[in-house]
Every structure is written in C-alpha cells, then in structure tokens.
C-alpha positions as CSV (number, residue, x, y, z in Angstrom):
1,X,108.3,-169.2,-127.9
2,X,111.7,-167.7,-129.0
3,X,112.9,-167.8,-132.5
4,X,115.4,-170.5,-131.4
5,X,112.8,-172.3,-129.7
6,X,110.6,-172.5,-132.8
7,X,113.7,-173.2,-135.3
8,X,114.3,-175.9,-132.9
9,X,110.4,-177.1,-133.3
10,X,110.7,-176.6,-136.8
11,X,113.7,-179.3,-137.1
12,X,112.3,-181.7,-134.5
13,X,109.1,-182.3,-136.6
14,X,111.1,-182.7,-140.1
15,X,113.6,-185.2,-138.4
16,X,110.5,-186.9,-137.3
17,X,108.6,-187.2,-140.6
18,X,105.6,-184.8,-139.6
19,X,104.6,-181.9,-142.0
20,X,105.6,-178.6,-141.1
21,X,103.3,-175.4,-141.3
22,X,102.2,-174.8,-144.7
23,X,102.0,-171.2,-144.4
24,X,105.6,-171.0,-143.7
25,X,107.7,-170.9,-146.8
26,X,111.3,-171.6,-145.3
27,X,109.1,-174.7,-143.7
28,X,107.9,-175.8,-147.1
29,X,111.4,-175.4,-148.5
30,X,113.0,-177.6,-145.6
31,X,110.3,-180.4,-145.9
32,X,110.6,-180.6,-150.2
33,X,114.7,-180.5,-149.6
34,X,114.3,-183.3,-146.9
35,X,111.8,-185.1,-149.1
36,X,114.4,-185.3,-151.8
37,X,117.1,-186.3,-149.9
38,X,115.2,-189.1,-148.2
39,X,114.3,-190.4,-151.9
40,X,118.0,-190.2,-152.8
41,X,118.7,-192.6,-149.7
42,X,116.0,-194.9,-150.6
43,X,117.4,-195.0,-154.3
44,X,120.9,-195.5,-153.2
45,X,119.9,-198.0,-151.3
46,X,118.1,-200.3,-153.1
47,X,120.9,-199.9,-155.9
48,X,123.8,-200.7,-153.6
49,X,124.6,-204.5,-154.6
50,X,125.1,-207.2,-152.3
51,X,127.8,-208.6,-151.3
C-alpha cells in the first residue's frame, strides 16, 4: 500500500467513526481532534434555539 493509499485509509475510517491504529500517533491525534469537533457539533446543536 502507498503512503497515499494508507493516508487515504486513514481518513476513510475516521470519516466513518471507526478507531484508527493505536500505535500510530498522527492516527491518535486525528481521531482525539475529530472527537472534539464532533462534540462541538453535538453542543452547538442542541443549543441552537428553535425557531
């Protein structure tokens, strides 16, 4: 697998929720950094008022 290949692998499980190899520290990073942003959503949302 080429390096663009597994970058590619790397972004396709994260944008599908799965966890990415632990041993891989640029993988933990992405998954903690997605994590966050995914809670900022979810808090945005549910603050947003109706109209």
């Amino acid at each position: 697998m080429t390096p663009e290949e597994e970058s590619d692998a790397l972004l396709d499980a994260l944008a599908a929720g799965e966890a990415p190899d632990r041993r891989d520290p640029a993988a933990r990073v992405l998954a903690v950094l997605r994590g966050d942003v995914v809670d900022q959503w979810r808090s945005s949302v549910s603050m947003t008022p109706s109209t």
